[in-house]
C-alpha positions in Angstrom: -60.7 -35.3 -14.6 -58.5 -33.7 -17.1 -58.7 -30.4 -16.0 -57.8 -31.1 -12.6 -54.7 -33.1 -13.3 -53.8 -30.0 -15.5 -54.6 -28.0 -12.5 -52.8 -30.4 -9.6 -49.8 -30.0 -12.3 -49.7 -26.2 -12.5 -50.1 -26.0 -8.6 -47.2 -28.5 -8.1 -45.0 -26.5 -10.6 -46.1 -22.8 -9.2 -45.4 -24.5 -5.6 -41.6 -26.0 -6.7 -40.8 -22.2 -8.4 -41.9 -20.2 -5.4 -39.7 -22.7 -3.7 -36.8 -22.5 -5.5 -37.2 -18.6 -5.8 -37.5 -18.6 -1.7 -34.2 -20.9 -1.5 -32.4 -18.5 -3.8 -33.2 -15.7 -2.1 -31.7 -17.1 1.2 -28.8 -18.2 -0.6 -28.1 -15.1 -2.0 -28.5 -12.7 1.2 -26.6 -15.3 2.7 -23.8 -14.8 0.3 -24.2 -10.8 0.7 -24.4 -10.9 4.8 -21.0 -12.8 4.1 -19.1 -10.0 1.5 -20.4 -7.5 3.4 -18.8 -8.9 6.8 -15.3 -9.2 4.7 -15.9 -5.7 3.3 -16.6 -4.2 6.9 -13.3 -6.2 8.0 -11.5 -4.9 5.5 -12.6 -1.3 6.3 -12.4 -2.3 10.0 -8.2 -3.2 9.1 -7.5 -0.3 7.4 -8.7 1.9 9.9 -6.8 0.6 12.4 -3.5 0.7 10.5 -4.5 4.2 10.2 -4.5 4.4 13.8 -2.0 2.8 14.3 0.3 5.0 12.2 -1.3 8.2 14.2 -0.2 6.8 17.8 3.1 5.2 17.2 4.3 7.7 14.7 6.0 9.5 18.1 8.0 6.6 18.4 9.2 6.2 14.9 12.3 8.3 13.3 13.5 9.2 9.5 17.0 10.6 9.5 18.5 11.6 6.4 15.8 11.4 4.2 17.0 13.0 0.9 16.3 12.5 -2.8 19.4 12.0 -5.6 20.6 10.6 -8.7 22.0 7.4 -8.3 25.4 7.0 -10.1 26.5 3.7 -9.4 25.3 -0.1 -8.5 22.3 -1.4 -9.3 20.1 1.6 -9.6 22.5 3.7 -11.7 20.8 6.1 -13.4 17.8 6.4 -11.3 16.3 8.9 -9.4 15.8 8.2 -5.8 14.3 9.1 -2.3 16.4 7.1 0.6 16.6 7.6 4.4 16.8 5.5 7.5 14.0 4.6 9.8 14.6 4.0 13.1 12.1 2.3 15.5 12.1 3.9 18.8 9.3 2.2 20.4 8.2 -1.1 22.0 6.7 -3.3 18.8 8.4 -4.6 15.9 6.8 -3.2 12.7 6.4 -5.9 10.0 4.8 -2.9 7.2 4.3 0.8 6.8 3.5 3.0 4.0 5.1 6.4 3.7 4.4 9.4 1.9 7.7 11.7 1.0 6.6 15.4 0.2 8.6 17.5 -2.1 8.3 20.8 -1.0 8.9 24.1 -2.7 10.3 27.7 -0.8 6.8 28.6 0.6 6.7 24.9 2.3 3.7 24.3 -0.6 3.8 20.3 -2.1 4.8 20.0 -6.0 5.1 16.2 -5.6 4.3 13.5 -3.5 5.5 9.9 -3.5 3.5 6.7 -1.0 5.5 3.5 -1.1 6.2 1.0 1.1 10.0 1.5 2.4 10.3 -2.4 3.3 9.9 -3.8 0.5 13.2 -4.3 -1.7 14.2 -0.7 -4.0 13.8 -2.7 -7.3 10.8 -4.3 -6.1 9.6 -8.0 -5.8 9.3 -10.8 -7.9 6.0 -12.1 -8.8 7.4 -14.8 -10.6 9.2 -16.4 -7.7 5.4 -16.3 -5.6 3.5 -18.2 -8.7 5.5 -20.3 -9.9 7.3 -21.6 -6.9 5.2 -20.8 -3.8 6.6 -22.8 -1.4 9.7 -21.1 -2.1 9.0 -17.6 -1.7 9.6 -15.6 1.0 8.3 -12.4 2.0 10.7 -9.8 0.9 9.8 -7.5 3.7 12.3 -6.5 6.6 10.5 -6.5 9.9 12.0 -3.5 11.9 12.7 -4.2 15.7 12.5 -2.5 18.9 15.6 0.0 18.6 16.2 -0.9 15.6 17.1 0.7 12.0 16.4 -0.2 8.5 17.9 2.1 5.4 15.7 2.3 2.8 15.8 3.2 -1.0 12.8 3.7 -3.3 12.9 4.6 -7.2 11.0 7.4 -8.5 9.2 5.9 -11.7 6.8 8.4 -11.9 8.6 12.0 -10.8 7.5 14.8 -13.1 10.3 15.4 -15.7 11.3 18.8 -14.4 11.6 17.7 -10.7 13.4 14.7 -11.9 15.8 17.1 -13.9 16.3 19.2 -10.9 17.2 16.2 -8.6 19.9 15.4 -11.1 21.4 18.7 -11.3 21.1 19.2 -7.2 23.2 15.8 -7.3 25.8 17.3 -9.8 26.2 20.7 -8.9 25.3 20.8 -5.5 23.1 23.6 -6.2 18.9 24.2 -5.6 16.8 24.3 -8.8 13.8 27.3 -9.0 10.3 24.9 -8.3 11.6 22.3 -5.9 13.4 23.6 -2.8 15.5 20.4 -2.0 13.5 20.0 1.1 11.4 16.7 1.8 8.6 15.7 4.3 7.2 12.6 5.1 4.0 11.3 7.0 3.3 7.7 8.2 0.1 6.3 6.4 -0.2 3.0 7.8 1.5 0.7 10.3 1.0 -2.6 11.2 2.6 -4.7 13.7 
């Protein structure tokens, strides 16, 4: 009698762990079904602010896009690349990211800089969106149908000798030998 209550034990506890292994199992592709559905989502987003920024580029404009040294106000003493975008089309567009080219004579890039000309030139406080949350507001600027938003962006992380030759095109009013003074720009993303 012994040995099968041993063995009525053994097959109860080897029965409850193949359970419990099954019932993890399903828990856990259930949990990877779900990240992978966020992960494809997120994928299937990006793409189509990628689009996005392909089709509706023809209806967006950036006029007087230039780079200089700021010399007064709040970003004194701070390189910067500035312009206005203007909004041609038929959708208001609540972001974009933009990528300004620095270009040398032969039309070659020596620098690049993607940011987000929406957001505020300094930046946005994180602060404001912890602590207070039901006090922030996004700091964005939703650009209309026909309509214009100037921009300004620092450059925090221009190599030292374009950075030096920004500040002496701003002073002197002349080129410098590896940037040209010329800019380009592409549209990354835009979402509506």
């Amino acid at each position: 009698m012994i040995v099968k209550k041993k063995s009525l034990v053994v097959a109860l506890v080897s029965s409850l762990v193949i359970c419990l292994v099954l019932v993890l199992t399903l828990v856990g592709y259930a949990v990877y079904l779900e990240l992978k559905e966020d992960e494809l989502n997120n994928a299937y987003q990006a793409m189509l602010h990628k689009v996005n920024a392909k089709y509706y580029a023809k209806y967006i404009e950036i006029a007087k896009l230039s780079a200089t040294f700021e010399t007064s106000g709040a970003l004194k003493g701070q390189n910067i690349v500035e312009g206005i975008i203007r909004n041609k089309g038929y959708r208001d567009i609540s972001d974009m990211l933009l990528k300004v080219n620095f270009l040398d004579r032969d039309g070659a890039i020596v620098y690049d800089v993607v940011f987000r000309p929406q957001e505020p030139a300094l930046g946005s406080s994180i602060l404001t969106q912890v602590s207070i949350p039901y006090l922030y507001e996004s700091s964005k600027n939703v650009i209309r149908p026909e309509g214009s938003l100037r921009f300004k962006r620092i450059l925090t992380n221009c190599p030292a000798q374009i950075a030096s030759e920004i500040k002496n095109t701003a002073s002197s009013g002349s080129g410098a030998a590896r940037w040209s003074g010329k800019l380009d720009y592409e549209i990354l993303t835009i979402t509506f």
